[in-house]
Structure formats: C-alpha cells, structure tokens
MINUGU-395303 format. One line per 10 residues: number of its first residue (from 0); their letters; for each residue x, y, z negated of C-alpha. Coordinates in steps of 0.05 Angstrom, whole numbers. Layout:
<rs>
NUM	A	X:Y:Z  ...
</rs>
This chain:
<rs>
0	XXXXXXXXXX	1421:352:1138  1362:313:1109  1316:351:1062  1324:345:991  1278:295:957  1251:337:899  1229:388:946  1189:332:990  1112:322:959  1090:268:925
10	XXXXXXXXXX	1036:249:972  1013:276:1035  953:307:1047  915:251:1075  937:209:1011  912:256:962  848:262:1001  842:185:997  855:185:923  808:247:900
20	XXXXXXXXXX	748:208:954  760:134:909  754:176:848  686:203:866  669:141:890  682:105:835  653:161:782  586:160:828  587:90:821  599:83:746
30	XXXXXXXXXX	533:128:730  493:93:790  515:26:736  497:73:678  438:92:713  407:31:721  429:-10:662  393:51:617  331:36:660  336:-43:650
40	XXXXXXXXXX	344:-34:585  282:10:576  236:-33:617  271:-104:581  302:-90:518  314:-137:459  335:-106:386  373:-134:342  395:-118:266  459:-114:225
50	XXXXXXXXXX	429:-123:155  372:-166:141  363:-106:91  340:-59:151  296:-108:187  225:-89:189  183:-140:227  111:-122:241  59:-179:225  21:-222:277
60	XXXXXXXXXX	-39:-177:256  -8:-110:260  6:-136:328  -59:-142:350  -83:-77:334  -30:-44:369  -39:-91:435  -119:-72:430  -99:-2:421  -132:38:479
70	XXXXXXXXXX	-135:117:447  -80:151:443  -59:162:376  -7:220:355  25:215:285  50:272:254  108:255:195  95:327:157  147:301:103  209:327:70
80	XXXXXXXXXX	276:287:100  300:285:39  255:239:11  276:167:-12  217:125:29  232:180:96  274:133:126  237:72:115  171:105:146  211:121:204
90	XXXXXXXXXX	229:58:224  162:25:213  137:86:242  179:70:309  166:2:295  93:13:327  114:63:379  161:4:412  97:-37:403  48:8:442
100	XXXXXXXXXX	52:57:487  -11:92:470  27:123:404  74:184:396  113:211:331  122:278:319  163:292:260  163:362:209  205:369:153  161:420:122
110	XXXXXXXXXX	223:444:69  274:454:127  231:480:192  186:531:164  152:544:245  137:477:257  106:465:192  74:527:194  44:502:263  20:428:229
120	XXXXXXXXXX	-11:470:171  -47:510:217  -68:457:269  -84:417:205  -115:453:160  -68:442:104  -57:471:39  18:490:33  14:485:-47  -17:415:-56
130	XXXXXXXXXX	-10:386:14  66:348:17  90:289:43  40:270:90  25:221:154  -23:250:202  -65:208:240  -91:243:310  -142:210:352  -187:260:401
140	XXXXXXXXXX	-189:312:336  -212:253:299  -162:259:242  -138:211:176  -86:234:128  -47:188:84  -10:208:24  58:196:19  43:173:-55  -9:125:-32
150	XXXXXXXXXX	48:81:11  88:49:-51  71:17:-104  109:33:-171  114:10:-242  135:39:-307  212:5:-332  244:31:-397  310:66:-384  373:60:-418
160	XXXXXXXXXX	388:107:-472  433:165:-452  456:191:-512  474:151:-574  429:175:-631  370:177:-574  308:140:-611  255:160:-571  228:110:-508  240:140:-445
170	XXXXXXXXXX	209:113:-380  218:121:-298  168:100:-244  206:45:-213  187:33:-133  166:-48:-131  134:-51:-58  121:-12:1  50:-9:25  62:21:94
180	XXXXXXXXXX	38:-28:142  -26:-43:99  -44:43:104  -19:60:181  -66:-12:209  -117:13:162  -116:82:190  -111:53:270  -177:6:251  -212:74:233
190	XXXXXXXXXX	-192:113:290  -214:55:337  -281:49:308  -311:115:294  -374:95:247  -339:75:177  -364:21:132  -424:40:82  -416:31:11  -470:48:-40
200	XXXXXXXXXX	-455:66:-117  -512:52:-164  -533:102:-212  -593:120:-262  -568:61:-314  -510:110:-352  -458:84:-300  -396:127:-283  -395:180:-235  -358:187:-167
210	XXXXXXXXXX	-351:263:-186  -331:255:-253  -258:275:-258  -248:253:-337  -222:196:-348  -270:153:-354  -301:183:-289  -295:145:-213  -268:204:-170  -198:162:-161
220	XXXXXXXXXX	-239:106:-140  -282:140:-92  -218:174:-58  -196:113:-52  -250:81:-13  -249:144:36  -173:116:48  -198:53:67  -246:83:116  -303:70:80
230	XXXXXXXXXX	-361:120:63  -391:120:-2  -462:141:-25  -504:149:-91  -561:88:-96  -621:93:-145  -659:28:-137  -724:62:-161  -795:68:-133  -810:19:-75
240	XXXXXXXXXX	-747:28:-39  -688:-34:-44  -625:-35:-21  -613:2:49  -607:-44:110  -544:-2:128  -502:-16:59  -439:-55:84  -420:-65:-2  -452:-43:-61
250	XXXXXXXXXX	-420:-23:-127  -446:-24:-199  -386:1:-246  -413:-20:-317  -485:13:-328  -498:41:-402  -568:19:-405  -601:-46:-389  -627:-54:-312  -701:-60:-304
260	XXXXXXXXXX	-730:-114:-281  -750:-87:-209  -678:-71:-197  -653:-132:-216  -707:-170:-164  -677:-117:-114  -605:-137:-124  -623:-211:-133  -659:-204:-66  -597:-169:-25
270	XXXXXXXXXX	-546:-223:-45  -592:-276:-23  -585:-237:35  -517:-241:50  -491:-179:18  -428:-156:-15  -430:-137:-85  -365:-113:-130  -395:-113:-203  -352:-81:-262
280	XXXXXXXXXX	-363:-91:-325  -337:-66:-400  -325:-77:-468  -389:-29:-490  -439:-73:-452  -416:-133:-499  -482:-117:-538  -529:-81:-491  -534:-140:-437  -547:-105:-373
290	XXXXXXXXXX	-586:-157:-338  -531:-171:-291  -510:-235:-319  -565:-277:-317  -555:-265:-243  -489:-277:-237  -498:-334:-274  -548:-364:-212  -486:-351:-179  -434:-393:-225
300	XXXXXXXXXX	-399:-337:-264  -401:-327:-335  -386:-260:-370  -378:-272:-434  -412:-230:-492  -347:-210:-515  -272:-179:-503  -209:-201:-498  -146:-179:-538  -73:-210:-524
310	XXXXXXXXXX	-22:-183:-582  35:-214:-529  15:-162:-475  -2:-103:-498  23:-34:-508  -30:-3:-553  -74:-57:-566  -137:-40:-526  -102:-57:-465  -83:-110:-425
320	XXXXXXXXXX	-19:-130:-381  -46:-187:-335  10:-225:-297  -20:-290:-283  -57:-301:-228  -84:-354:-168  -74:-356:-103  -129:-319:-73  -131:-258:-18  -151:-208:-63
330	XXXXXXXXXX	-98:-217:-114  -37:-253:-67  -12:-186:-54  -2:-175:-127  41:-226:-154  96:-174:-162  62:-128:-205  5:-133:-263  -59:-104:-273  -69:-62:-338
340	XXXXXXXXXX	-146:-71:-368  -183:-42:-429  -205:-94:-474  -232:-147:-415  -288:-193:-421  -282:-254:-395  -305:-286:-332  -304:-349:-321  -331:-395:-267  -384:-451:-285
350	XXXXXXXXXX	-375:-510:-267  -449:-544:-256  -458:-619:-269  -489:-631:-196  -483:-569:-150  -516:-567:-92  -476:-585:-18  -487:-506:0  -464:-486:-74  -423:-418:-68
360	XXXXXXXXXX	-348:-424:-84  -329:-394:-144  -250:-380:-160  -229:-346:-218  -169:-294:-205  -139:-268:-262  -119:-292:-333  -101:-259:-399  -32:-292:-431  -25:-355:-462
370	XXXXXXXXXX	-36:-314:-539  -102:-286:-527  -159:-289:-575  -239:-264:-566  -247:-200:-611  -318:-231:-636  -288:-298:-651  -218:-296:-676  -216:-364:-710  -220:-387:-633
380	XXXXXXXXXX	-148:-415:-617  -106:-372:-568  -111:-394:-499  -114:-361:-423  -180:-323:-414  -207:-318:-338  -215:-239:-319  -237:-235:-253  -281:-284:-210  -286:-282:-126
390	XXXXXXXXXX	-357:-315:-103  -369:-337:-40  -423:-363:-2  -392:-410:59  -437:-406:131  -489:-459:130  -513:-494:190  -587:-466:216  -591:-416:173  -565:-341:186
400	XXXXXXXXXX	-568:-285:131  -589:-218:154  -528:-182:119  -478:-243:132  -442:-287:82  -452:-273:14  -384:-251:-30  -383:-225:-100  -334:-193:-140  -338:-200:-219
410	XXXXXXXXXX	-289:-153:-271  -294:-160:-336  -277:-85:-344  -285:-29:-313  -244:27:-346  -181:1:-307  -208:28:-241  -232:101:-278  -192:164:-261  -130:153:-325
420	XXXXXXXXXX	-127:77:-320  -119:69:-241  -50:101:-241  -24:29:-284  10:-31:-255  -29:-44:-193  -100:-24:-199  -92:27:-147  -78:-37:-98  -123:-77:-130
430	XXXXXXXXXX	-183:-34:-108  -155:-48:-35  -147:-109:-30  -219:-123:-68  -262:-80:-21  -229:-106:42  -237:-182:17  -314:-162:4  -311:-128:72  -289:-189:109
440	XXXXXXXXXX	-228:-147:139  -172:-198:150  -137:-155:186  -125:-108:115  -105:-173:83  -81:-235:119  -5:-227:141  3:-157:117  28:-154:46  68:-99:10
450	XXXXXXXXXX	143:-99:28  180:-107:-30  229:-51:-45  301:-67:-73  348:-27:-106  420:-18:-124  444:22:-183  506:32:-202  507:45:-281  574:75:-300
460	XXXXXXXXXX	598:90:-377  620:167:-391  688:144:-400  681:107:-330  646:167:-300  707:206:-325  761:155:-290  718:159:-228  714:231:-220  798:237:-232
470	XXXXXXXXXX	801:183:-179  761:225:-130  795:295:-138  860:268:-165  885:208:-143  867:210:-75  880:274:-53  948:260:-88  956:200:-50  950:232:11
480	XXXXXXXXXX	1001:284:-9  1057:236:-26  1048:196:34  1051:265:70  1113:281:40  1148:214:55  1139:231:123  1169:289:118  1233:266:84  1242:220:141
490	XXX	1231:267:197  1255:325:168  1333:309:196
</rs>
C-alpha cells in the first residue's frame, strides 16, 4: 500500500538544506551590496533638495576658507532645540562639516540635557544665568563665542490689534535676514590667524567711551569689534608720539572739543600713509568744528555745518529712517533693512573742477528721503541729503604706502552706533560691514550676504479660530467614527 501523501514531507532534507544555504547566500550578499553602496556613497556623494526653501548653499568664499582650513576646529551648538533659528544653524552648521573634514559638531540643548550642558559650562566657563544660545568655536583652547542674538538681523513691524477697543501701538521684532555664514567665516578667519587686527579709539577731545554703558556710551560698539576679531585700544595723540605703526583702523566717534592742531598734523600724516580711518560725527559738533573737516575736505567730503530732519521718516522727530542707498560693499548687504540716525549731518562728496589722475574715489552711501530739509536752513527746498561717504585711495604705480591703500569712512552721526541706538534697523550690521570694508576683508563681504528669512503666518479671526478648533476635536474624530461604524453595519452579518 503506498504511503499516504499528507504524511510524506514537503521537501527532503537535502532540499531544505539547499533552500536555507540560497537564503544566506543571498542575505550575505544583499548587505555585502549595502555594504558597499553606504561606502560609495560616503566617499562620492551628491545632495540634493526638495524645497528650494531648505537649500543652503555656501558661497565661493566660504569655500575657500574651509578648503584652507588646516586646525581642527570643534563647534559646540550650546542652544535650546526649541529655538526658531536651531534648525537653520544646523544645516549651515553641517553645511561646513560636508565641506571640510577638519570640523566636528557637537550639539547641547542646555534646557533638555542638564549633564552635558553642565559639562560645556564647565569646560567653558559659562555663566548658566546670562550665557544661552550659544556657538562655540574650539581651536587648540583658542576659543570664540557667538551669540545666538548676533546671527539674525530683525526689525520692529506693528502688529495687528487683538482686541477691538485696543488703542495702544503694539510692536514684535520681526526676523528679516540670517547672518550666519557672515559670523561662523568670521570666527574660522580668527582661529586661523591668531594675532587679531588692531584698532585704536581716540580720546582726550570729550569723545564717547568704550566703557560707557549709557546710552550715549560705545560699549555695544566695542563688543562688537571683539566679534569681528578685532582688538581695540584707547589712543591719545598727545606729546611727541603719532599714531602707532601697529594700528590696523583708527576710530574718532564725534569729539566734544576742537582737535589741536598737532593732532590734526598726526592724523593728516597717517592717512597719507595709507591708513584706515572710520570718523563719526554729530549733531552737537554743528557749532564747535572739530578740525576734522578741513581734512576731510583734502579728501573730497563735505560735512556740512548742519543736521538733517525728514518729517516723511521719522518716528520722533530727532531720528532718521534711511532706506535709500548705492551700491557699495559696505551698505549692499543692507538693502533689506534701514539704518535709524539722530539728527544726521550731511556728507557729501565734492566734486573738484580738475582732480588730479591719482584723485581718491569718493562714493556717497546713504541718503535721507526725498522730504528732507537742513534744520539751519529750512527755506532750503526738500531734497535727498548724502549721510555717509566711502573714500578710497586706488594703488598707484611706483609708489607704496607704508600702511597700504588709504580708505575712509565719513557718518554724519554718531549716536546711531552708541549703546540705545545700535539695537535699530541695521546699525548693528552696519558696524560689520564698515570695519571689514576699512579692513580690506573681502572675504567678510564679497559673496557672503545675510540670508533672507521668510515667513508664513496664518492669521485666523476668533470666529474662524472657533470653526477650526470644532473641526479638530469634532469633526474629525466624528468622521472617523461614522466611517467606523459603516464598517461595522456591513460586516456585522
């Protein structure tokens, strides 16, 4: 009698040792595929994006430094997650990682992972009350620390009224640009090259302090310098003694008191020299000439003995909303924001009948509005009043300046850069983007602009909020329920 077929098996011994060897086989050959496609793909990748929202490209000049990059460099993101800008200093973040191998990211969210942070603030030296939302540069213990604050730029917009009878003006700091790429290549430059650029303030003529923390005072200003790696120093152009060999830019923020004449030779002297000079003036020097213009004027600027007021631009009519300006490196980077100035002089360029062929080029920068009148003169029509002037002094063949190429840097105010006034518009950037220009720092200016920051909002009426909320809890979940039940009714016989 043959044996029943349900009690023969399926396959014999030698088949099922054929099948379970091809399975390993195959599985060892799946991740030998896996294997080496992860290891292409680390060695020759190419990264592509869904949104052209999420896209950050790094500049040609960004680039470079990374390429040139021969320290390694370890950047600690000691920030909270929850953040708005986290995300987007990420990615830029990884950005330069995938660029150069010479950088690693550690990240700490200091509200969430109390050990690790406690191990940054230790390693660190930071202040757990004051110090948040920070990017650690780490280069052989030689350490820079950027603000979170300090990477976008923001402006004030009025918001809309919340409640009907609501009569008071309520604003929100509104994020226009992201400045990240600008602050992380600054911060690589100044771990590459430990010796900083000099700069030297001028004082004994009733000018502002770098301590000072009033208002009126320059502390802002000189934190702001440290950011861009550069060190700053008192200068008192008395005795014998001019300007040091070793001063990179030199600074005189609106003295109080007339210059004498021996410090005026002494300034004269290092700008035919080749040297940098940022010169801020104000409204209070309007009738105590400082001695500064008649040099300046050598130069082809004017400052004008008087101020500027623009009823079409202003807020509390001593300041100044400036929009307009040219194209230029020091103010390209601001076209989407405005600088706000206390009662500006002006500063205009002059235009000589026959300047010489090695005549430095003078461009004026910034302009009041189209309504502006001259406080001194107000039968004057309205018209656009220059603010700011760049000066340049283009290489001439055979002859070499001991400092360089000569570039000055005219305001017609300076209470915009003090401690109150550098929080408006963009006169936090502006101060960047002036020094490095004066520098000669391309690399802080050409090709690396501020990232412009969009946003979506979604304003909804009560009455819509309402609708919304029963359409969420109610009309959903109800959904859901009745489509439940239908099924039910069907299967149920």
């Amino acid at each position: 009698m043959s044996e029943d077929p349900k009690s023969r098996p399926s396959f014999s011994a030698a088949a099922r040792w054929r099948i379970a060897f091809d399975v390993a086989l195959r599985t060892l050959l799946v991740l030998a595929v896996v294997v080496m496609v992860n290891f292409l793909a680390a060695k020759f990748y190419h990264r592509f994006y869904l949104s052209s929202q999420t896209r950050v490209a790094l500049s040609s000049r960004t680039l470079a430094v990374l390429h040139a990059l021969t320290n390694r460099v370890n950047v600690t993101l000691y920030f909270d997650r929850k953040d708005d800008f986290y995300p987007d200093i990420v990615a830029l973040l990884n950005e330069y990682r995938a660029a150069t191998k010479n950088l690693s990211i550690r990240t700490v969210d200091y509200v969430r992972d109390a050990g690790e942070a406690e191990k940054a603030k230790a390693q660190y030296r930071l202040n757990a009350a004051t110090d948040k939302n920070l990017v650690i540069f780490d280069c052989d213990q030689r350490v820079k620390i950027i603000p979170g604050d300090a990477l976008t730029q923001f402006t004030l917009e009025r918001t809309v009224p919340t409640k009907p009878d609501q009569k008071e003006l309520e604003f929100r700091r509104k994020p226009v640009a992201f400045n990240g790429e600008l602050a992380f290549t600054a911060m690589l430059l100044a771990l590459e090259n430990p010796q900083p650029l000099k700069a030297y303030f001028l004082q004994g003529h009733a000018e502002g302090s770098l301590t000072d923390s009033g208002h009126f005072g320059f502390l802002k200003f000189g934190g702001l310098l440290g950011q861009n790696y550069i060190s700053v120093t008192n200068l008192e152009l008395s005795g014998d003694a001019g300007v040091p060999p070793d001063c990179n830019l030199l600074i005189i923020a609106a003295p109080g008191t007339p210059l004498p004449d021996s410090a005026l030779q002494k300034i004269e002297k290092y700008l035919a020299e080749g040297g940098r000079l940022l010169a801020l003036f104000n409204f209070a020097s309007v009738e105590r000439p400082t001695g500064l213009e008649a040099i300046l004027q050598r130069w082809g600027v004017n400052v004008a003995a008087d101020f500027v007021k623009d009823r079409g631009h202003t807020i509390t009519g001593d300041d100044l909303a400036v929009r307009k300006f040219s194209r230029h490196p020091v103010v390209n980077p601001l076209t989407q924001l405005s600088l706000q100035m206390i009662r500006p002089r002006p500063v205009a360029k002059i235009n000589f009948s026959n300047p010489p062929a090695d005549a430095p080029q003078v461009d004026e920068l910034a302009f009041s509005g189209e309504t502006s009148t001259l406080a001194g003169n107000p039968a004057e029509p309205p018209q656009s009043y220059p603010l700011l002037a760049a000066v340049e002094q283009k290489p001439v063949a055979g002859i070499v300046h001991p400092r360089g190429s000569t570039r000055i840097l005219v305001a017609g105010d300076s209470v915009f850069l003090g401690n109150y006034y550098i929080e408006g518009g963009g006169n936090r950037e502006f101060v960047s983007y002036a020094v490095n220009w004066l520098l000669d720092r391309p690399q802080l200016l050409d090709g690396i602009g501020p990232r412009p920051v969009t946003e979506f909002r979604l304003l909804l009426s009560r009455h819509q909020q309402q609708q919304f909320r029963w359409l969420l809890l109610g009309a959903l979940p109800g959904g859901v329920l009745f489509f439940g039940w239908l099924v039910w009714l069907v299967r149920r016989k």
